[in-house]
ZADO-396296 format. One record per residue (C-alpha): x, y, z. Coordinates in Angstrom, 2 decimals. Layout:
N
[rec [X Y Z]] ...
end
This chain:
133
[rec [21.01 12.87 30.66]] [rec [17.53 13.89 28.99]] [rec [18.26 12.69 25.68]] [rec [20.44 9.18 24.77]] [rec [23.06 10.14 22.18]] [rec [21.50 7.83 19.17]] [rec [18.25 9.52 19.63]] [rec [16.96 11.09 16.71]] [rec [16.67 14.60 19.18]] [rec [20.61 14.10 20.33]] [rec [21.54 17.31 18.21]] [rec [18.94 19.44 19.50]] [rec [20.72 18.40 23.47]] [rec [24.41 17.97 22.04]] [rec [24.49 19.41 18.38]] [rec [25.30 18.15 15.56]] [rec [28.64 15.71 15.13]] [rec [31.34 16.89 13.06]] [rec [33.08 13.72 12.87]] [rec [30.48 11.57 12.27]] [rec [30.17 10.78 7.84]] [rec [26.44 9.18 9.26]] [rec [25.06 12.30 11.00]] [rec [21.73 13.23 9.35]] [rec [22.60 17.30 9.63]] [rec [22.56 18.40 5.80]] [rec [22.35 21.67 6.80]] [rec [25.84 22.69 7.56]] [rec [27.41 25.03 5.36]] [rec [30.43 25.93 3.80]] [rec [32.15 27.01 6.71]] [rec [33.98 29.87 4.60]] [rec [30.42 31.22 3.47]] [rec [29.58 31.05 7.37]] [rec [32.41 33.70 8.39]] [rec [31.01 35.79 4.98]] [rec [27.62 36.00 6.85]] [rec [28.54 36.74 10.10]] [rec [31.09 39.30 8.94]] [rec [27.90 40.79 6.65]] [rec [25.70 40.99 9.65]] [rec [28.59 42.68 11.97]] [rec [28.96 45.30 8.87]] [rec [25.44 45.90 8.58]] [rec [23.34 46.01 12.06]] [rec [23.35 48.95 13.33]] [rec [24.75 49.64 17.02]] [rec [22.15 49.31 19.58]] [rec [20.00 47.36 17.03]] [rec [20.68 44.07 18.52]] [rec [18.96 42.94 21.76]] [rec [21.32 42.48 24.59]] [rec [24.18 43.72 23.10]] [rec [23.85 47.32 22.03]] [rec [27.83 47.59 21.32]] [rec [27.39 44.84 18.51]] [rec [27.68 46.15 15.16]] [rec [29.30 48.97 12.54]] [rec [26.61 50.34 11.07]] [rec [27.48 51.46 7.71]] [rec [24.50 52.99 6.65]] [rec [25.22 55.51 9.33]] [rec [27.83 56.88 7.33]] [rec [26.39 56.85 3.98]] [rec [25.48 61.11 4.56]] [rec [29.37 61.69 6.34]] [rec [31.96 64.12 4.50]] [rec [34.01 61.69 2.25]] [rec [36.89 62.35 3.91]] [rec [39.88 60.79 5.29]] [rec [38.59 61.57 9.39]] [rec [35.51 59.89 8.15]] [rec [37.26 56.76 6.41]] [rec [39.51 56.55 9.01]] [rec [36.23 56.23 11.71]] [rec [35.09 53.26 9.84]] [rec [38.23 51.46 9.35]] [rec [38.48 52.15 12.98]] [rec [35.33 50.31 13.68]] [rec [35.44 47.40 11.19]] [rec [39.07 46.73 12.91]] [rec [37.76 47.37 16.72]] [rec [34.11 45.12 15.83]] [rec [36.17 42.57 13.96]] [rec [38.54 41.82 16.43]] [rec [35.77 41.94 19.61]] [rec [33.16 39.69 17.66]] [rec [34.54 37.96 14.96]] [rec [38.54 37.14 16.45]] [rec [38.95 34.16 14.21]] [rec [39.80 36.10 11.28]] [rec [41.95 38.23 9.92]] [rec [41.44 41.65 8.05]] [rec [44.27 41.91 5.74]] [rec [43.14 44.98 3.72]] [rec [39.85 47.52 3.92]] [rec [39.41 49.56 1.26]] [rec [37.02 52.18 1.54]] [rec [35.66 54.80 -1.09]] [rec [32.67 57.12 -2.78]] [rec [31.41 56.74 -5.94]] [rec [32.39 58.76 -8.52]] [rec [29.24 60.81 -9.73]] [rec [27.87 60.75 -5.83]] [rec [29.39 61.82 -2.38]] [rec [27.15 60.23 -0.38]] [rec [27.31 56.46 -1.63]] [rec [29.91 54.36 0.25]] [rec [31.53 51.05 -0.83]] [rec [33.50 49.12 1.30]] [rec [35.48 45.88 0.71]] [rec [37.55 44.25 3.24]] [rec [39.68 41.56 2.35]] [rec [40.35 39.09 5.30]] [rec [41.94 35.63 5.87]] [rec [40.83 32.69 7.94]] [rec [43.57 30.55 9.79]] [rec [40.91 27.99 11.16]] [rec [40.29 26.56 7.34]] [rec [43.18 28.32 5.62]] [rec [41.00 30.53 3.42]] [rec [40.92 34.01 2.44]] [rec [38.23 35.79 1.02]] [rec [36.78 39.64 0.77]] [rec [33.23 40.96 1.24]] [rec [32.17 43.51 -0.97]] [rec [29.48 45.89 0.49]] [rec [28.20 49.08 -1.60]] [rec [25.23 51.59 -1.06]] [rec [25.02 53.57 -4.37]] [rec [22.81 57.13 -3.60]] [rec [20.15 56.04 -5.83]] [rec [19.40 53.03 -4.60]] 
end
């Protein structure tokens, strides 16, 4: 072993311990706001725009010029489902709700409302793109 476990290095060769109320690591976060993150950065990267991995992502901003249309709601749904369950499989989407604006066709704003088993929490990201933004 490189580094002995009381070093002060030990997380950077084991990471940090969960179980210990001494471990120095005040940089954890709320585990729910985590999942938020990860489930913002699946949303948002564009396919292809993440090295190694060019199936990673949704890519909303890809479909902020689509018809507003059901074929075209139904394609991201699709994706957030088909992403979600390949990248993020510890949650669960429990509703995606998916609209326009009202004065602009081309905006989007998607919220998907999802549940975590792991730490019994439930939560929604919100994610818009108004046309004149």
């Amino acid at each position: 072993q490189f580094f002995d476990e009381l070093s002060p290095f030990a997380d950077v060769a084991y990471g940090p311990n969960l179980d210990s109320p001494i471990d120095s690591d005040e940089d954890l976060t709320d585990p729910l706001d985590q999942v938020k993150q990860n489930f913002r950065t699946l949303l948002l990267t564009r396919p292809g725009e993440k090295l190694g991995d060019p199936e990673f992502g949704i890519g909303l901003q890809n479909f902020l010029f689509e018809m507003n249309s059901v074929e075209t709601k139904s394609q991201i749904s699709s994706r957030i489902k088909s992403q979600t369950s390949i990248y993020l499989s510890y949650i669960q989407i429990t509703s995606i709700i998916i609209d326009s604006f009202e004065d602009s066709d081309n905006g989007l704003y998607v919220a998907v409302n999802y549940f975590v088993p792991q730490i019994n929490q439930q939560d929604q990201i919100v994610v818009d793109f108004p046309e004149n933004q």
